[in-house]
C-alpha positions in Angstrom: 87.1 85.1 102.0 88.8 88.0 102.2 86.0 90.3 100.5 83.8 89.0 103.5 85.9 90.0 105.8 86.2 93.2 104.8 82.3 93.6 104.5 82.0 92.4 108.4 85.0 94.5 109.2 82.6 97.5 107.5 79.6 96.9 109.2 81.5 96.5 112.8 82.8 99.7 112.2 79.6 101.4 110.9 77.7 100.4 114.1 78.8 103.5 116.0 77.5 105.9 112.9 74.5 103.7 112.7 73.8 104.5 116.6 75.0 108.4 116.5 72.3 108.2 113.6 69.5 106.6 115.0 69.7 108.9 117.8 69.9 112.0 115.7 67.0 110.7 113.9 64.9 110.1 116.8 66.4 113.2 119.0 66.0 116.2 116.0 62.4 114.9 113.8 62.8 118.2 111.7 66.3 116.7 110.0 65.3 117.4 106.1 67.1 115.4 103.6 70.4 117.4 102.8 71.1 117.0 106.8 70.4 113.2 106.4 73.0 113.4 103.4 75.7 115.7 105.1 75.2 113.7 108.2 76.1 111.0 105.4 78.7 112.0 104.1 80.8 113.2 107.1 80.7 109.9 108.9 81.0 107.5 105.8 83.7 110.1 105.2 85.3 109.8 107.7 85.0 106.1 108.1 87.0 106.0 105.3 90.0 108.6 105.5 90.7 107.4 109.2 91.8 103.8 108.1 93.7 105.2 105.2 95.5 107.0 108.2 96.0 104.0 110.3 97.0 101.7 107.4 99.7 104.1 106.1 101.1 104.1 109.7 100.7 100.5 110.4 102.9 100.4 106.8 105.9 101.8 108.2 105.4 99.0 111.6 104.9 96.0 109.8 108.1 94.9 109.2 109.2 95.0 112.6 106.0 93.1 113.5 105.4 90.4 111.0 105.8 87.3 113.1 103.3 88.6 115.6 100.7 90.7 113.5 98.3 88.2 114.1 98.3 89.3 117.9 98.3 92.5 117.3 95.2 92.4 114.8 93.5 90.0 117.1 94.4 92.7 120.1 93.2 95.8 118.5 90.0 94.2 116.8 89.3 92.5 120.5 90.0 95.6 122.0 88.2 98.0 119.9 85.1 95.4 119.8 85.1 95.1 124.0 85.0 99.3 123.7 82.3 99.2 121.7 80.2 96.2 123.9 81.5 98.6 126.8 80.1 102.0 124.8 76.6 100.1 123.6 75.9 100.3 127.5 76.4 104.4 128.1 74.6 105.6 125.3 72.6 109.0 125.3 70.2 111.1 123.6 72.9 113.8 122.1 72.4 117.4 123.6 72.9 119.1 120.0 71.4 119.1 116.6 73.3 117.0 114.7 73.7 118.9 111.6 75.2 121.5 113.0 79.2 121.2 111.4 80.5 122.0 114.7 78.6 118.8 116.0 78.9 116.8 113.1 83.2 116.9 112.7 83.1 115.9 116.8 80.6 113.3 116.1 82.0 111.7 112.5 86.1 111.8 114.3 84.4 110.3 117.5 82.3 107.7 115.6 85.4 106.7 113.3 88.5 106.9 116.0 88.3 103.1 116.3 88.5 102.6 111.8 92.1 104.2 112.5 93.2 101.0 114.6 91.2 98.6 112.2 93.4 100.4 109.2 96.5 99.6 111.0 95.4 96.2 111.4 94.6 96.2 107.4 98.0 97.3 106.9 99.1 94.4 108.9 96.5 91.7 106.8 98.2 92.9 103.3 94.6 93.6 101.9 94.0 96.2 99.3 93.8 99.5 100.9 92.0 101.6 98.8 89.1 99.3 98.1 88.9 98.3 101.8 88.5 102.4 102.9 86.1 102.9 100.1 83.7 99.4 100.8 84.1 101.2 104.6 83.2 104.6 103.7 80.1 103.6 101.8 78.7 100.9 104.2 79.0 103.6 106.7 77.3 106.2 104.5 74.3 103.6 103.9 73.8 102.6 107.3 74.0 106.3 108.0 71.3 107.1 105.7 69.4 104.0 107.1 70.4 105.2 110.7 68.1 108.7 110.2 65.2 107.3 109.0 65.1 104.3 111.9 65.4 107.2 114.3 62.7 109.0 112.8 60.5 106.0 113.0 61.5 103.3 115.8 63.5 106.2 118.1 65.9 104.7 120.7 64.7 101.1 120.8 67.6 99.6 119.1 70.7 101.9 119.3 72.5 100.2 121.9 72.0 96.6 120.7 73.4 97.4 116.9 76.6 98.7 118.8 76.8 95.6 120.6 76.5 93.8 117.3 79.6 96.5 115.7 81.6 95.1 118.6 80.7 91.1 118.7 81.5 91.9 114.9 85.0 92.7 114.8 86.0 90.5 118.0 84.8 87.4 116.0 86.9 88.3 113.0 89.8 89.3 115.4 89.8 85.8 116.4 89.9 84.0 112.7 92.5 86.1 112.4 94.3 85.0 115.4 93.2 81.0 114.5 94.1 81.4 110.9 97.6 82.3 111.5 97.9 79.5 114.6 96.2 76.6 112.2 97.6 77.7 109.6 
C-alpha cells in the first residue's frame, strides 16, 4: 500500500509541472527537443531535491510530534491540495519563454515549493526517502515531457483541470492518513 501511495503522492505533486508544461508547450511552438528535456530535468529535478529537503527537516521534528503526525500530514497534504484547487483557478499563459534558465529555476522552485511540505510529511510516514524523491523526480520528469507535447497539440484546454486533479490527489491521501491512524 505504501508504494501506491507514494505513486499518488507523485502524481499530486507533478500536476503543477504538468500545467507549467502544457502551457509552455502551447505558449512557445518553436520549443525543440533539448528545451523539452531541460525543461525536464529542472522540474523533475527539482521535484525531487525539495522533498529530500523537507524530509531531512521534518527528521529532526518528529520526535517531538509523533503522537500527532497524522494531523500534521493530513494538515499539510489538505493544505497544499486546497492551494493547488485554489491555484488550478488563476492560471495564465506565462509571459517568458520557458527555456530560458532564468525562467526555468523560478518556474521548477515555484512548481516544487509544495514537494518540500509533502517531504516533511514523508519524514513523518517513516517511508523510504530516497526511493520516494526519486519515484517523484521521475514522474515529474515524465509528465513534464508529456506536459510539452500536450501543449503543443491540445494548448490550454486542460491545464487547469489536471491541477485540480494534483490537489483532489493529495487531499484524498491526506485523509487515509488521517483515518488510518484514527481506525487504526
Amino acid at each position: 500500500m505504501e508504494f501506491i501511495t507514494i505513486i499518488l503522492i507523485a502524481l499530486g505533486l507533478a500536476m503543477d509541472a504538468f500545467a507549467v508544461s502544457i502551457a509552455s508547450g502551447a505558449g512557445y511552438k518553436d520549443l525543440h527537443i533539448k528545451h523539452m528535456f531541460r525543461i525536464a530535468l529542472f522540474f523533475g529535478g527539482f521535484q525531487a531535491i525539495m522533498p529530500l529537503i523537507g524530509y531531512m527537516a521534518g527528521e529532526s521534528f518528529s520526535k517531538y510530534i509523533s503522537n500527532y503526525d497524522h494531523w500534521v500530514s493530513f494538515a499539510i497534504l489538505a493544505f497544499i491540495g486546497a492551494k493547488m484547487i485554489y491555484e488550478s483557478f488563476q492560471i495564465e499563459k506565462a509571459a517568458k519563454n520557458p527555456a530560458e534558465l532564468d525562467t526555468l529555476l523560478i518556474l521548477a522552485i515555484a512548481t516544487s515549493i509544495d514537494a518540500l511540505a509533502v517531504g516533511f510529511t514523508l519524514s513523518l510516514l517513516d517511508l523510504p526517502v530516497m526511493l520516494n524523491v526519486a519515484i517523484i523526480g521521475i514522474i515529474t520528469f515524465v509528465f513534464s515531457i508529456a506536459g510539452i507535447q500536450i501543449g503543443k497539440k491540445m494548448g490550454h484546454i486542460f491545464e487547469n483541470k489536471i491541477e485540480m486533479a494534483g490537489g483532489l490527489i493529495l487531499i484524498g491521501i491526506g485523509f487515509k492518513i488521517l483515518l488510518q491512524h484514527i481506525l487504526a
